[in-house]
C-alpha positions as CSV (number, residue, x, y, z in Angstrom):
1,X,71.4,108.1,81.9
2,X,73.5,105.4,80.3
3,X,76.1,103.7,82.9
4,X,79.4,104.7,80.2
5,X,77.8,108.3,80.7
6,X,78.5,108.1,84.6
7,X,81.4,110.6,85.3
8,X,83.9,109.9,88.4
9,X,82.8,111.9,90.5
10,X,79.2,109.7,89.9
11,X,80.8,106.6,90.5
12,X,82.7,107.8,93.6
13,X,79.5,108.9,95.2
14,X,77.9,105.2,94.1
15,X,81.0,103.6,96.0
16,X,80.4,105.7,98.9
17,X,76.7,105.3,99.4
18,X,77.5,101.6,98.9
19,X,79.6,101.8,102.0
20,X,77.5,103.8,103.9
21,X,74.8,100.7,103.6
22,X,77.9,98.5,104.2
23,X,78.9,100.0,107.5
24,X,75.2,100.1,108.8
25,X,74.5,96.6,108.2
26,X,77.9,95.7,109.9
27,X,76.7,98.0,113.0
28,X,73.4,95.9,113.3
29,X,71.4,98.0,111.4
30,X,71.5,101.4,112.6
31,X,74.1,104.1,113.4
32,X,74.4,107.5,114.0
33,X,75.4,110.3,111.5
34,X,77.9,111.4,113.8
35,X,79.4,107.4,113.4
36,X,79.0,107.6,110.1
37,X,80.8,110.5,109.5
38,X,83.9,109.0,112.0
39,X,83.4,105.4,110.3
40,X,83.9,106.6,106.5
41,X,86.3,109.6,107.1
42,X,83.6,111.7,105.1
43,X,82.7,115.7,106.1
44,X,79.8,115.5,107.4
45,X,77.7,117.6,104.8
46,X,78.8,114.5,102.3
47,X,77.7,111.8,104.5
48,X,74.4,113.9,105.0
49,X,74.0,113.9,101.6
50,X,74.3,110.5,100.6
51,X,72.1,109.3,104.2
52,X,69.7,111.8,102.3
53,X,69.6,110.1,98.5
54,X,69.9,106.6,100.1
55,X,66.4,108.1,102.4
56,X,65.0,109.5,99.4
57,X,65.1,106.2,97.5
58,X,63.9,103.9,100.7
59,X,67.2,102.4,100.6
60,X,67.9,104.1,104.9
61,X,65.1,105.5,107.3
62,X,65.7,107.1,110.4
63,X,63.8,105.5,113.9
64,X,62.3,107.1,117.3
65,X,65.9,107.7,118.2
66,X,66.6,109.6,115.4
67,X,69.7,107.0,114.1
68,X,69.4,106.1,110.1
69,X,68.1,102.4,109.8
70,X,68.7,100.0,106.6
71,X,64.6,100.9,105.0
72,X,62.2,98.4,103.4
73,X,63.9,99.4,99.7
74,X,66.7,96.7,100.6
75,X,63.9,94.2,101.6
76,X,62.9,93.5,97.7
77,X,66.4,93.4,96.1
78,X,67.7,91.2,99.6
79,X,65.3,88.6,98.3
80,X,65.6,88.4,94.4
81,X,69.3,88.6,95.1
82,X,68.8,85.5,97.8
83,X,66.8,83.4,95.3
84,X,69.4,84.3,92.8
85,X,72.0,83.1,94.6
86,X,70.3,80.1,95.9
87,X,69.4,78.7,92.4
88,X,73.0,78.3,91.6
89,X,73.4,75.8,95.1
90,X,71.2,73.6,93.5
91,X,73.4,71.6,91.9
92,X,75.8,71.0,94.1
93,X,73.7,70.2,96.9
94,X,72.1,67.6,94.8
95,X,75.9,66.0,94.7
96,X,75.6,66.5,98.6
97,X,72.2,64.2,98.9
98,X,73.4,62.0,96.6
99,X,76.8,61.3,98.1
100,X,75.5,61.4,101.8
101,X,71.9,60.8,101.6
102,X,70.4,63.9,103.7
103,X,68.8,66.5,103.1
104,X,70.9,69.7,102.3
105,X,70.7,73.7,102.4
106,X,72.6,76.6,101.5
107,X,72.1,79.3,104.0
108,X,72.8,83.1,104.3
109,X,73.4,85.9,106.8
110,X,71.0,88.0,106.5
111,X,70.9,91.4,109.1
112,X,71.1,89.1,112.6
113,X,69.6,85.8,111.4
114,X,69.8,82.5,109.4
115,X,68.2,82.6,106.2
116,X,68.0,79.5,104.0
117,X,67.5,80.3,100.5
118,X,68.2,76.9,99.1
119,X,67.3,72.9,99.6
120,X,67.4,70.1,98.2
121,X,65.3,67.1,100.2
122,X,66.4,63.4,101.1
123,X,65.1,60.3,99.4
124,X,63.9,59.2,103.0
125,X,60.6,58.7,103.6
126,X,61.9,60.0,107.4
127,X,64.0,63.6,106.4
128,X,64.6,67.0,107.2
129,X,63.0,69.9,105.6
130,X,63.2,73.9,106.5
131,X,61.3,75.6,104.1
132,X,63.8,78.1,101.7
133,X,63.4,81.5,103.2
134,X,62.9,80.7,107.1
135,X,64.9,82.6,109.2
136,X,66.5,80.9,112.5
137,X,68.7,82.0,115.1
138,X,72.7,81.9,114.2
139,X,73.8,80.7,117.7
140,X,71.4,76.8,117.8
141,X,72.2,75.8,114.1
142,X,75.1,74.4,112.3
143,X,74.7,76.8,109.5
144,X,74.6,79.2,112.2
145,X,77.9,78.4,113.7
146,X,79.1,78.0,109.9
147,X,78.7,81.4,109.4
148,X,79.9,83.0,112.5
149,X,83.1,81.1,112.7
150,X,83.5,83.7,109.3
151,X,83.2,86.8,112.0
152,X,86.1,88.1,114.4
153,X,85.3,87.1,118.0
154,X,84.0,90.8,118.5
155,X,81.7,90.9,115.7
156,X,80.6,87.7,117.1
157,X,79.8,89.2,120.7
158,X,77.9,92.2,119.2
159,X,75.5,90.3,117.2
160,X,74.9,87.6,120.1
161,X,74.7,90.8,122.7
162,X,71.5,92.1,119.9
163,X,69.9,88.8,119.8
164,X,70.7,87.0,123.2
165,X,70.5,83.3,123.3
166,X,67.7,82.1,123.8
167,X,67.0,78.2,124.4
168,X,65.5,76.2,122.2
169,X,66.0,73.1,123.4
170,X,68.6,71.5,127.0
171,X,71.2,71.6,124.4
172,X,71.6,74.8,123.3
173,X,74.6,77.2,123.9
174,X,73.3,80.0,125.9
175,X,76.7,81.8,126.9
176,X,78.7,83.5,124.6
177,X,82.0,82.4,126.4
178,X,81.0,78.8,125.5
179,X,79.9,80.3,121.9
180,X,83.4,81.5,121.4
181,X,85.2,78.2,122.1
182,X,82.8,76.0,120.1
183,X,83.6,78.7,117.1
184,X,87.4,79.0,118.0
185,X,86.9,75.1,117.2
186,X,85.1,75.4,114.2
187,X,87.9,77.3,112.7
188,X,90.4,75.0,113.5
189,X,88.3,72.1,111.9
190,X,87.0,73.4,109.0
191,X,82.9,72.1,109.8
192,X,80.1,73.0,112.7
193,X,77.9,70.6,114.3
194,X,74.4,71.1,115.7
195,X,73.4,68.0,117.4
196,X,70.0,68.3,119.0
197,X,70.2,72.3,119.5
198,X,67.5,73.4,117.7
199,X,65.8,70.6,117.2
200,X,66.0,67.5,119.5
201,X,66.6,64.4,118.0
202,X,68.3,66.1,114.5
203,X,71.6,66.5,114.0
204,X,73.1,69.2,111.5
205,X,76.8,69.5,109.5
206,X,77.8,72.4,108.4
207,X,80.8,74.6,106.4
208,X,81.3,77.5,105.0
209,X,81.3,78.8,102.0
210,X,85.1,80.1,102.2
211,X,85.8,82.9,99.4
212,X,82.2,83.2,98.5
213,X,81.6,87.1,97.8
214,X,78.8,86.8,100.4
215,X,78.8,85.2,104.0
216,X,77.3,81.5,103.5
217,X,76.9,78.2,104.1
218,X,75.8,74.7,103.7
219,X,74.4,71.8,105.4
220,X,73.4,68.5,105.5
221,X,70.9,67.3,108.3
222,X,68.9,64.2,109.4
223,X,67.9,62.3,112.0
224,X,70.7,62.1,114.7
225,X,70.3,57.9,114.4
226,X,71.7,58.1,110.7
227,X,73.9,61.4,111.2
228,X,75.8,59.7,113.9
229,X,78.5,61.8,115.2
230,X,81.3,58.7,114.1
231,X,80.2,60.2,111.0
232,X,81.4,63.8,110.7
233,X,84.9,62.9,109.7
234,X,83.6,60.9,107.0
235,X,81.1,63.4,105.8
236,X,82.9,66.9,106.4
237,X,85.7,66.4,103.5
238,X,82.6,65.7,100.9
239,X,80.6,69.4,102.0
240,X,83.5,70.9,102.2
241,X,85.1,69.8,97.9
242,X,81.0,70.8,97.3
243,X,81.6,74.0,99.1
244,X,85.0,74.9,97.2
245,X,82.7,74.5,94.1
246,X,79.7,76.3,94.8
247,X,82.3,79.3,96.1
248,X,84.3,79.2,92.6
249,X,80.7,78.9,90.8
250,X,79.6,82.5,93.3
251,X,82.7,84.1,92.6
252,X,81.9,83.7,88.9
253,X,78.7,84.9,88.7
254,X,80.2,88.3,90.6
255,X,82.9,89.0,88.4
């Protein structure tokens, strides 16, 4: 069937199932049909029909506790769509490492974690490098912070309260009271510092991607003798005119 041969009603029930996926992936990943049916305002015989063609298609499964899951169909179009994206931060985090000199990534969102879908390396013999498509913890990285300081304080707690906060090294924030200042800070300066949190001895800028159709953000990082914190102020105004860009440059290829 042709997409002009779509009626209404078809492209009604497209918007809908598209929500459906929406409103898991906001919960964590799984939900209840009885939530489902409260969060879209649907009967429930239409919300058990579009669970049922998102099921049928691999897009939703269903786990031991009988609540619908995001299923392995999103896997495969999550990571075509990643690379996609990525390809068009290429660019303009080459203008980061050649106006700072650090290595720099564009990172994502991705269920609960950091996923880095694009890099472009330092000159330095001594540099960073996270290979594109890792996946990290959001509460120890810059990128991390980045991209949570884009979340309401509550959203913040219920992704932290799935994932707890685990160590990785002295440094990193374990409490989600603390979590919520440093981010309440983040806000008000516009950039997101991880200095020796995931990673002793490395220190990572980061800032969002403000206006981007997707949650995202971008970093430079190196070691924390040449990314001195005296520095931020300097650097942050440059990642965040290279942000503005990459977000116009998103927002085109979406429209």
């Amino acid at each position: 069937m042709a997409v002009n041969d779509i009626g209404g009603s078809g492209v009604q029930s497209v918007d809908r199932a598209l929500r459906i996926l929406k409103l898991l992936a906001d919960a964590g990943g799984s939900m209840r049909l009885a939530d489902l049916e409260t969060a879209t305002g649907l009967p429930l015989p239409t919300v058990h029909r579009l669970v049922g063609a998102l099921v049928h298609n691999g897009y939703v499964g269903r786990d031991s506790a009988r609540r619908y899951v995001l299923g392995p169909g999103l896997i495969r179009l999550g990571e075509i769509a990643a690379r996609s994206v990525g390809s068009y931060a290429i660019p303009h985090l080459a203008t980061l490492v050649a106006d700072i000199g650090e290595t720099a990534n564009m990172a994502l969102l991705e269920g609960d974690e950091v996923v880095y879908v694009a890099q472009v390396p330092s000159s330095h013999s001594m540099r960073m490098f996270t290979e594109v498509g890792r996946r990290v913890p959001v509460h120890c990285t810059g990128v991390g912070k980045a991209l949570l300081a884009q979340m309401t304080d509550e959203e913040v707690l219920k992704l932290l309260d799935r994932t707890g906060m685990q160590a990785q090294t002295p440094r990193t924030i374990t409490e989600p009271d603390a979590m919520l200042s440093e981010l309440s800070e983040v806000r008000e300066q516009g950039w997101a510092m991880d200095s020796g949190e995931q990673e002793l001895g490395v220190r990572c800028i980061a800032v969002p991607v403000l206006g981007a159709p997707t949650m995202a953000a971008v970093s430079v990082s190196g070691p924390s003798g040449r990314i001195m914190a005296s520095r931020v102020t300097e650097i942050a105004p440059v990642m965040q005119r290279v942000a503005l860009g990459l977000s116009r440059d998103l927002v085109g290829i979406s429209s």
